[in-house]
C-alpha positions in Angstrom: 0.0 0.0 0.0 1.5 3.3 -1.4 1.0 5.5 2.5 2.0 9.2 -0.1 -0.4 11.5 -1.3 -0.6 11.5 -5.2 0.0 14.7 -5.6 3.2 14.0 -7.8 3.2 11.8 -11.2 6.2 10.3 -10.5 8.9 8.7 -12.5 9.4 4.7 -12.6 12.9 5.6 -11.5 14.1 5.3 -7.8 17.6 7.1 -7.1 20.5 5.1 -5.1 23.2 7.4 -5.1 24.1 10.8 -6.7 27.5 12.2 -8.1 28.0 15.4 -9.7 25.9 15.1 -12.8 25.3 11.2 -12.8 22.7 9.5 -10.6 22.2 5.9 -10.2 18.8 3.8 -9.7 18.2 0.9 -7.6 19.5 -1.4 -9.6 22.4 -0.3 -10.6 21.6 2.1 -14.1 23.6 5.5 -14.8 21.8 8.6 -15.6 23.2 11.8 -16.9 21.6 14.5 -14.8 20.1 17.3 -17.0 17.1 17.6 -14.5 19.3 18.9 -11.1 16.5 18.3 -9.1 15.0 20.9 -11.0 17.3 23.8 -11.0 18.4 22.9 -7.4 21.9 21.2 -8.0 23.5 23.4 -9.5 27.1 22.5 -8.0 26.1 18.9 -9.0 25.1 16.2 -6.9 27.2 15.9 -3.2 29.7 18.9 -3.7 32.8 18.0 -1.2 32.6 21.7 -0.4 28.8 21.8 1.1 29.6 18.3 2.4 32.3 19.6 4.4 30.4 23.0 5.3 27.0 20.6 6.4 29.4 18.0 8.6 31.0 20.7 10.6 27.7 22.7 11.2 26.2 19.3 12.2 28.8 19.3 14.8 27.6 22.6 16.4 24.1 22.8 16.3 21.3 22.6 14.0 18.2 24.2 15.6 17.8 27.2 18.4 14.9 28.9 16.4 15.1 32.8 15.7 14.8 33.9 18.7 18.5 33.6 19.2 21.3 35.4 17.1 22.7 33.6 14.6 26.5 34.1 13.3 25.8 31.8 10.3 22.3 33.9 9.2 24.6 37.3 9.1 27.1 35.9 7.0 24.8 33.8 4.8 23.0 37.3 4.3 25.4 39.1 3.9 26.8 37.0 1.0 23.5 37.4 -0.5 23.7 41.5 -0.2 27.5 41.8 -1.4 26.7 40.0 -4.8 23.5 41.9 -5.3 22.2 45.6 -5.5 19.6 44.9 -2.2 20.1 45.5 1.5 17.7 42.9 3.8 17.3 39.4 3.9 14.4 37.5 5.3 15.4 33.5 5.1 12.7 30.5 4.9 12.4 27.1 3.1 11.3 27.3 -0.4 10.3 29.1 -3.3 6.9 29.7 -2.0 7.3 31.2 1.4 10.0 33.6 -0.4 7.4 34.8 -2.6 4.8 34.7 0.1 7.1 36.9 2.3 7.3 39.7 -0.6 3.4 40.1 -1.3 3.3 40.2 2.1 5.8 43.3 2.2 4.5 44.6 -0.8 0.8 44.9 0.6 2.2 46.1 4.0 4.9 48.2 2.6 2.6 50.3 -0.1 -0.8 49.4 1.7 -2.5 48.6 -1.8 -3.6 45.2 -2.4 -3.1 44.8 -6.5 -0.3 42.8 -7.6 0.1 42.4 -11.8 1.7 39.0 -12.4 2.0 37.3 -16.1 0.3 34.9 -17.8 2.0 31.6 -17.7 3.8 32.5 -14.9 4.6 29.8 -11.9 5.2 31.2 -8.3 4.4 28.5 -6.1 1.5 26.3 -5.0 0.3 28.5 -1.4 -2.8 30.3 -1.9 -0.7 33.8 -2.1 1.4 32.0 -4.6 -1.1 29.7 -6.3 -3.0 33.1 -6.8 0.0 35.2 -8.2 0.3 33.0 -10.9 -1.3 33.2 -14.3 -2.2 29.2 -15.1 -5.7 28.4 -14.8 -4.8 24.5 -14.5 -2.8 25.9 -10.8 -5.9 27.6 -9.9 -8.4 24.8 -10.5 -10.5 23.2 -7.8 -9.3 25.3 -4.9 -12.5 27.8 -5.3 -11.8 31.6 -4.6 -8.5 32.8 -4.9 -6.7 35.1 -3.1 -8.1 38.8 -5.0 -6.6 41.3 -7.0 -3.9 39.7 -8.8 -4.2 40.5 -12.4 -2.2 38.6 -15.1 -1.2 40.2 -18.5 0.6 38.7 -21.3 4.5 38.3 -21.5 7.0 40.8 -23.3 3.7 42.7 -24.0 4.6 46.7 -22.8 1.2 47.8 -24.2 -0.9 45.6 -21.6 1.2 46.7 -19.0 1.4 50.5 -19.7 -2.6 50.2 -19.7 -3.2 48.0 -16.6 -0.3 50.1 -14.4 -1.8 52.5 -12.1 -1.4 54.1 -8.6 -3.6 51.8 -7.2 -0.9 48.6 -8.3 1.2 47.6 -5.2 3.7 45.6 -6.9 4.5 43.8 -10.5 5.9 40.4 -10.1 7.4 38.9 -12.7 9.9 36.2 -14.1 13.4 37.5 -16.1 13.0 33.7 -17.7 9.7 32.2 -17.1 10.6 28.5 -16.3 7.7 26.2 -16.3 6.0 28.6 -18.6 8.2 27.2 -21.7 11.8 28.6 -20.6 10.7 31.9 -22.5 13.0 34.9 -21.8 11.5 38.5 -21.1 12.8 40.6 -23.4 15.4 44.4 -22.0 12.7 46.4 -23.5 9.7 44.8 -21.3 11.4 44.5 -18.2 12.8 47.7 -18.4 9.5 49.2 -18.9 8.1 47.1 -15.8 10.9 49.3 -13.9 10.1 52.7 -15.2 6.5 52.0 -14.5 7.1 50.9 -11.0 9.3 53.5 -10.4 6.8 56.0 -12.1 3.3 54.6 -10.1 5.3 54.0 -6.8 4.4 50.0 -7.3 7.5 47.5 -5.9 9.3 45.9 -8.9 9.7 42.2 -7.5 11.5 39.8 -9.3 11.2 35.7 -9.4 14.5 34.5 -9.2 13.6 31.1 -7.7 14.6 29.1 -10.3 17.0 31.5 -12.6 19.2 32.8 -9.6 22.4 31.4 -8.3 24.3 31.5 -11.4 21.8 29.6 -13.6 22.0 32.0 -16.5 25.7 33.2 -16.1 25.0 35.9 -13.2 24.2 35.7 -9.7 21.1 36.7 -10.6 19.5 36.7 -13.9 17.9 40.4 -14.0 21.7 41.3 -13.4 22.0 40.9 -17.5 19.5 43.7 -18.0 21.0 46.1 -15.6 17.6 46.0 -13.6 17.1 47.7 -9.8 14.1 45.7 -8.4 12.9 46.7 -5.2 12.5 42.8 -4.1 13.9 39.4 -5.7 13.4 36.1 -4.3 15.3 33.2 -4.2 14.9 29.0 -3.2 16.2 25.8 -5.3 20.2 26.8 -6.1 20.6 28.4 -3.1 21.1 25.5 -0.7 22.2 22.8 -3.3 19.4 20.5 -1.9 18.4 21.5 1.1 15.5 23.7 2.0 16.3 27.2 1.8 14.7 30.0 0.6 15.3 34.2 0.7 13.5 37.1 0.0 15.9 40.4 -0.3 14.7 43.6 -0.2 16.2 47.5 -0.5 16.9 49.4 3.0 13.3 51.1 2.5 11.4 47.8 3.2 12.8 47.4 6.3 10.3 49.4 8.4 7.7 47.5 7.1 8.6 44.0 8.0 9.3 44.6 11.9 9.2 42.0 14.7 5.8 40.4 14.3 4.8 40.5 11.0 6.2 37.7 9.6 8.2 34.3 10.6 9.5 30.9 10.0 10.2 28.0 12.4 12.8 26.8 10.7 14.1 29.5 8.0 17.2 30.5 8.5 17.8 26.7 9.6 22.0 26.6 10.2 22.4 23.7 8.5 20.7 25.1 5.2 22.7 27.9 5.3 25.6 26.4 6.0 25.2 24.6 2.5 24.1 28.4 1.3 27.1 29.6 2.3 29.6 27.2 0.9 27.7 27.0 -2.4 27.8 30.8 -2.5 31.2 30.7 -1.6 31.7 28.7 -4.7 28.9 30.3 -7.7 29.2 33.2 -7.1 33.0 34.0 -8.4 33.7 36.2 -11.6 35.3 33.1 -13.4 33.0 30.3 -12.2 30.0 32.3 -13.7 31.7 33.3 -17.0 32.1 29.6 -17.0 28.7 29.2 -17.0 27.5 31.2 -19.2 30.6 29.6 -21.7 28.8 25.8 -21.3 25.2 27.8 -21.7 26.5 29.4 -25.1 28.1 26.0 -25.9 25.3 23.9 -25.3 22.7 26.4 -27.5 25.0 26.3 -30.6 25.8 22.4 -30.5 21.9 21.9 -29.7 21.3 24.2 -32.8 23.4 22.0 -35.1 22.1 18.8 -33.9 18.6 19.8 -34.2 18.9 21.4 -37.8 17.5 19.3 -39.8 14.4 18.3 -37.2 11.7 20.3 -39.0 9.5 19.5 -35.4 11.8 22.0 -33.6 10.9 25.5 -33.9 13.2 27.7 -31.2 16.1 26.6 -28.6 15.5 29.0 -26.3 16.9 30.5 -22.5 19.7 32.1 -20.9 23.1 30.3 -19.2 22.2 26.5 -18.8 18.5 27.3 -18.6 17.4 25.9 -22.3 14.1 24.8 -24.2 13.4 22.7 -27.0 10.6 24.2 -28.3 8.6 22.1 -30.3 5.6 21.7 -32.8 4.0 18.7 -30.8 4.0 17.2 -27.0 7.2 16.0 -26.3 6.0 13.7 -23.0 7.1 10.9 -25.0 10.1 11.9 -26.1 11.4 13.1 -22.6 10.2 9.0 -21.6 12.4 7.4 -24.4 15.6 9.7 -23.5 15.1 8.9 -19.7 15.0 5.3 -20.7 18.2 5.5 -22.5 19.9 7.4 -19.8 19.6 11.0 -20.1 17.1 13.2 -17.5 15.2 15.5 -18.6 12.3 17.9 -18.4 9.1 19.4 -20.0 7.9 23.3 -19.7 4.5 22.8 -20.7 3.4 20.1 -23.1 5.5 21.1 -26.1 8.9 22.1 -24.3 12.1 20.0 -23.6 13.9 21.9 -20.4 17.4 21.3 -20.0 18.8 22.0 -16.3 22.2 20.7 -16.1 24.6 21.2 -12.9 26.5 24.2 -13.5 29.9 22.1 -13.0 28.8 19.9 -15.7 31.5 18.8 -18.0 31.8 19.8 -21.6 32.0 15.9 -22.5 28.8 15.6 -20.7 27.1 17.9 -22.7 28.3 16.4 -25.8 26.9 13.4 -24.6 23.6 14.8 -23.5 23.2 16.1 -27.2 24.6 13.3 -29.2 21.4 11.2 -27.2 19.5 14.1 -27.9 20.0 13.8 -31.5 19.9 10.1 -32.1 16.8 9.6 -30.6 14.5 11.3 -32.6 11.7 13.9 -31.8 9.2 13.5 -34.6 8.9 9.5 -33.9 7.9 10.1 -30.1 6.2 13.4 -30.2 2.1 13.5 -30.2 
């Protein structure tokens, strides 16, 4: 008798052990890791370096609760503010709760209650979250939603220079929206989000949950595009597999989120951030992220070549080693038959292969990646 929920459609795949960018099943089959437990890996499977950092927090202590200072919280934090342009950190456990925490602030902060999100967003799966983003199939069955959230399309400045206002509190919105279809937001639209915010006195919050800690070849992605948000959020990279999440903030926020208006048990947890720290430590160094964004170039061009002459492929799109296929058909299939023959990967909506390899993977093992790619063709396992 299966004692879980079903709240997952799971793979018939059961991990043994991890490495870098290979993991092994139960009985005994190699993978090549283009999934990173999606977006979450990004120093590959058991990095000796957050091992280490982990081990000799275990050795101290692992829970006081916040009611206590905490060394390891400072430092974490102040990582967090060196490598961006923000001031405040509030540390939790996920993506969620970090985009919780900033509608919170924004509502608090502006006392207005709007909040323009985009369609095809993803935010999370709370009701705050659930309700900031613009997919009717996360909205369905759960009755009313949390109110005024209002969802334009993507890259479209017209729509938002109507809808923006003095009565909007905040514009949330994704540089790369992942499980959207890995579709990039152009300089010209996010850019205008800014001046807009800036303009109506709304809070410019940005969803780095899954493009941050060096996935697209910056810290943060929005750091491409020159971009000043007021707030940016942060989960998956951040703790190389264990739950952490961060919401960060300019020095003006801080008056708004005092003692008492908002908490977490466990956020801030010191051994979560002692993995934060050491994968920080390690991401977020000029020539480790030029590296990055190197393999994410590399990857798009050899893809490109591979897939030239597969007239079902219309766009390989992203930013660093954040990729799509984008395809003329459902790809469910096809993402079966290359996890059969070794190679993990994901969808982005029905017609979207998402690639989401470690950051440290190797050159060879993106050859390897596409060469399986490319043998195993689209057309005869797409819908």
């Amino acid at each position: 008798m299966d004692a879980l929920f079903p709240t997952y459609a799971r793979w018939d795949l059961t991990v043994e052990s991890a490495e870098g960018a290979i993991i092994v099943d139960n009985k005994g089959k190699k993978y090549l890791d283009f999934v990173s437990g999606i977006a979450v890996c990004n120093l590959g499977h058991r990095h000796p370096a957050v091992i280490d950092a982990v081990e000799e927090q275990l050795k101290k202590y692992w829970h006081v609760s916040n009611l206590f200072k905490s060394d390891i919280q400072q430092e974490v934090a102040g990582k967090l503010v060196e490598n961006s342009e923000l001031d405040a950190v509030f540390f939790c456990n996920s993506g969620a709760e970090a985009n919780e925490a900033a509608l919170k602030l924004a509502r608090k902060y502006t006392q207005k209650s709007k909040v323009i999100t985009f369609l095809q967003s993803f935010h999370g799966r709370t009701f705050g979250t659930m309700a900031a983003t613009g997919q009717d199939k996360i909205h369905s069955g759960f009755g009313p939603l949390l109110q005024e959230f209002v969802y334009l399309p993507y890259n479209d400045c017209e729509a938002l220079e109507e809808a923006m206002d003095d009565s909007v509190a905040a514009v949330m919105v994704e540089v790369v929206q992942g499980e959207g279809g890995v579709v990039p937001g152009t300089e010209t639209f996010l850019k205008k989000i800014q001046e807009l915010c800036e303009k109506s006195g709304a809070l410019f919050i940005i969803d780095e949950v899954q493009t941050g800690i060096g996935r697209t070849g910056r810290a943060f992605a929005h750091q491409h595009f020159n971009l000043s948000p007021d707030i940016i959020t942060l989960a998956k990279g951040l703790g190389s597999g264990l739950p952490v999440g961060a919401m960060l903030g300019k020095e003006k926020l801080k008056e708004a989120f005092g003692p008492g208006s908002h908490g977490s048990t466990f956020g801030g947890n010191p051994i979560s951030l002692a993995a934060a720290k050491a994968t920080l430590s390690i991401i977020c160094q000029d020539e480790f992220l030029a590296e990055v964004e190197k393999k994410g170039a590399y990857l798009k061009d050899e893809l490109s070549k591979a897939l030239t002459d597969q007239d079902l492929v219309t766009e390989i799109r992203g930013s660093g080693l954040m990729l799509g296929i984008a395809c003329k058909a459902e790809v469910t299939a096809y993402v079966t038959k290359l996890r059969e023959n070794g190679l993990l990967v994901l969808q982005a909506g029905p017609n979207v292969i998402r690639l989401l390899p470690p950051l440290t993977v190797s050159y060879e093992q993106i050859d390897e990646a596409v060469k399986m790619i490319k043998n195993n063709s689209i057309v005869e396992y797409s819908a």
